[in-house]
N, C-alpha and C positions, 0 to 999 in steps of 0.2 A: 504494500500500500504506500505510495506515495503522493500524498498530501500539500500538494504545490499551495493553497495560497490559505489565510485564516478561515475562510468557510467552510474549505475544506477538512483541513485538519479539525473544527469545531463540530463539524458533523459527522465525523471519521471516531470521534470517543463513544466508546463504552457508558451505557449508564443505567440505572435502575429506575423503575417507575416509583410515583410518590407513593404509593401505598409501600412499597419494599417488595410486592409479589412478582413480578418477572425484571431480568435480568438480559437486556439485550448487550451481547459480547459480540462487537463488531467487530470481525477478523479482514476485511476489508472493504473498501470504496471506492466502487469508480464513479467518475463525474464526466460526460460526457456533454461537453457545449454543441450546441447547435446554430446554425446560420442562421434560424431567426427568434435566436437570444432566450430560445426555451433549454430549460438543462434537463438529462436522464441522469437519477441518480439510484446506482445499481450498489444493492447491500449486501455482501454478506456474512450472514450471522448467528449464532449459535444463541439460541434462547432457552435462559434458565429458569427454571420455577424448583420453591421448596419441594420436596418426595415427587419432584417427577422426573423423568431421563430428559438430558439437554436434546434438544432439537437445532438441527443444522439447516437454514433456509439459504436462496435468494429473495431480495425481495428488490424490486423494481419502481420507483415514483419516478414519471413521466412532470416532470414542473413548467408547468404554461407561463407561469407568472411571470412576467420581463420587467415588474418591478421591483424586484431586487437580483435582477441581472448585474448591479453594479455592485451587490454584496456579496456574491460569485466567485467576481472578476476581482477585484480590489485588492492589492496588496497590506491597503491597511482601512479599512468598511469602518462605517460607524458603526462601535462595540451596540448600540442599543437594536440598531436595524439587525446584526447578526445575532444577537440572543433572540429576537424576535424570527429571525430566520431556522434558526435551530428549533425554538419553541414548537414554531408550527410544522419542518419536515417529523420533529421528533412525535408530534401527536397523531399525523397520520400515519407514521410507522404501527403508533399504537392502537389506531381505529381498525386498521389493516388487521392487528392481529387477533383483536376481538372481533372481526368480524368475516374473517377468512371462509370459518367454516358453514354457514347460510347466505354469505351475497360473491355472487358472481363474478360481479366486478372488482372486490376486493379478492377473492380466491385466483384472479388471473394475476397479480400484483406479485404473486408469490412461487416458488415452488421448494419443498421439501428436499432437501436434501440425505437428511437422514433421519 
């Protein structure tokens, strides 16, 4: 995993949800810029929970949003726009995984690895 610019590397950690109940262990990130300023950001990650076996996914967010194309790209982003960046990739990570296994659209987002 190489980590070129502060969004990345800030999306690229490890972290646990506020309850303490899963544990996503990002073992790597790619970030894939596109020509017109939308980004693919492909995960992957090994998810922990207390007494259950870790699971090893991809998981895949396509980002439309070209307003924070400049927090991306940025060698040095407004710190408030990037928390705010991370906030929001980091919650769809976790819509994704509460809701994998009944909606479609979020079950294409991802695929099992182990």
């Amino acid at each position: 995993m190489t980590a070129e610019t502060p969004a990345e590397q800030a999306l690229a950690r490890s972290y646990t949800t506020g309850d303490g109940a899963v544990t996503f262990d990002i073992t790597d990130l790619s970030v894939d810029h596109h020509l017109n300023r939308s980004v693919t950001l492909t995960y992957w990650i090994t998810v922990k929970r207390q007494g259950r076996p870790d699971e090893r996914w991809v998981f895949t967010l396509d980002w439309e949003d070209k307003s924070f194309a400049d927090v991306f790209t940025s060698p040095s982003p407004d710190p408030e726009r990037l928390q705010q960046l991370v906030h929001i990739v980091r919650t769809l990570l976790e819509e994704w995984w509460d809701t994998k296994g009944y909606n479609r659209g979020s079950a294409k987002m991802g695929r099992r690895l182990s």
